[in-house]
Structures are given as C-alpha cells and as structure tokens.
N, C-alpha and C positions, 0 to 999 in steps of 0.2 A: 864612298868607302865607309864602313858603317865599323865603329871603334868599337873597342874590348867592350866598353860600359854598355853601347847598344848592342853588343851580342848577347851580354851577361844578360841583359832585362828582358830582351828578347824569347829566350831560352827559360826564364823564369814564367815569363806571360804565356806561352806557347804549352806549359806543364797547368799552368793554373787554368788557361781554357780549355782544352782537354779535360781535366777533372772536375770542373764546372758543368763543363756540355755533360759526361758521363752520371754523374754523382749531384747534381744542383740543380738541371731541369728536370720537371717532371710533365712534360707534355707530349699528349698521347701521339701527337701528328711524327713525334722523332722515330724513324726509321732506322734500320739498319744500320752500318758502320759508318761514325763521322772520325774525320783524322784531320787533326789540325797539321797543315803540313809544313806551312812554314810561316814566320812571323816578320814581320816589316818594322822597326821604331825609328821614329822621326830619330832627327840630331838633339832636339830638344826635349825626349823623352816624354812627349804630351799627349802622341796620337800614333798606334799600331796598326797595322794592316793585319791583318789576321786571313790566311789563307785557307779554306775548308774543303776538303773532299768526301761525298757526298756519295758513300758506296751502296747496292743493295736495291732492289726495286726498281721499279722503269723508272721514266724521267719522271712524270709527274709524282710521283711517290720523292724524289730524289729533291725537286721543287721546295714539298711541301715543309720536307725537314730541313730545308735552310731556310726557308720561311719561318718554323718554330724557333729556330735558333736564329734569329734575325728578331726575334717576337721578343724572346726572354735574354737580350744582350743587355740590357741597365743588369738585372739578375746576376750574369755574369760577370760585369764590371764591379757589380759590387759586392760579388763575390774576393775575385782579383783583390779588389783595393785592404781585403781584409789580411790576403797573403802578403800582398807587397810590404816591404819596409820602405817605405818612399814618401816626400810630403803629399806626394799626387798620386793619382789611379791615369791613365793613360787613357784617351778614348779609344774605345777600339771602333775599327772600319772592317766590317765581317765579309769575304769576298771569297767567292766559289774559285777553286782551283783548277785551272782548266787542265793546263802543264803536266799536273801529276795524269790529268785522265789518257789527253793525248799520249803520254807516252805508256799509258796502259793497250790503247787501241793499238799503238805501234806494234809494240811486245805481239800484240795478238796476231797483228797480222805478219809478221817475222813469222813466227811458229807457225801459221798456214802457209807459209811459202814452203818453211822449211820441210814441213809432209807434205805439202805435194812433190816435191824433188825427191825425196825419200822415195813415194811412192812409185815415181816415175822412172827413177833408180833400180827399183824392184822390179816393175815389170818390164823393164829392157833387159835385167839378167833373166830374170824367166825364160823371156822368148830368145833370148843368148844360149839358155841352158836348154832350149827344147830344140833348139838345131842342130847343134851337138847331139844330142838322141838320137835324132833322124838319121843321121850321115855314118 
C-alpha cells in the first residue's frame, strides 16, 4: 500500500514525464500519441516504474517510439530532477503498458458484439415485419 508521500511524487513524476516526453525530446523516431499512464515509486522514493502507452502506427512504428523514449530517459530524468524539490531524482524504470491496451482491445471487441446483436435484432424484426405483410 503505497502512502500519501508516494502518491504525492508519484503524481508529480507522472506530469513531469509527460511534459518531458511532449516538450524535451526532440527525436524524430517519436510517433504518435505517448501517455504516461500510470506511475509506480518505491517506499524509499529512489526508483519509479513509469508506465507508457504507445498509441498510433503499427507495432513496429509503436516499438520504435519506446525505443526513443527509452534512448533519451537520463534527458528526462534530468529534466525531472530539475522540477522535483527533493535531495534526489528518482530513477526511473520506463515499461510499456500493456493493461491500458488490453482493455482498449476489450472495448473493441464489446462494441463488435454489441452490433452484431443489434444487427441481428434488426433483421429478425425485418423478416418479423415482412410476415406480417404477407398474412
């Protein structure tokens, strides 16, 4: 259970890599939409997990920009360490988000279920509505 203090820094690191990723690299390999989704800080505030999802372009396109951002992570860190009021910069541990994605694919495939039952809905009153005609 991660206390007030590691939520607080958490919450602070998690804005600062976001605006770091956005505003601080400048490599051409970064793609599409990065969202930092959620942050991890040790008990001892020395080492974060940083969670990345990685929208936009096929996989390898998708790769390549956690790749850059895996390239220019000291960049970031010492961006960070410029925001924090802290005697230390935390390391960060930069880890692709799987979680957010699967429950994107989920979403997806809910809404294909859900039209095709729709659809299947529709044309069973159709041919409901076209017997009725006949008779």
């Amino acid at each position: 259970m991660s206390t007030r203090r590691q939520e607080k820094f958490a919450r602070l690191i998690k804005e600062t890599v976001s605006s770091a990723i956005r505003d601080g690299l400048n490599d051409p390999r970064i793609a599409g939409l990065v969202s930092v989704t959620r942050v991890q800080v040790s008990a001892d505030l020395r080492n974060a997990d940083v969670f990345l999802s990685v929208f936009g372009g096929n996989e390898a396109s998708q790769r390549r920009t956690f790749e850059a951002i895996e390239h220019g992570r000291s960049r970031i860190q010492s961006l960070m360490a410029d925001e924090l009021d802290s005697k230390f910069c935390p390391v960060l541990h930069l880890k692709i988000d799987e979680a957010f994605k699967k429950t994107l694919e989920t979403m997806k495939l809910i809404d294909e279920a859900s039209r095709q039952f729709r659809d299947r809905d529709l044309m069973e009153s159709q041919q409901d509505s076209g017997k009725d005609v006949g008779n």
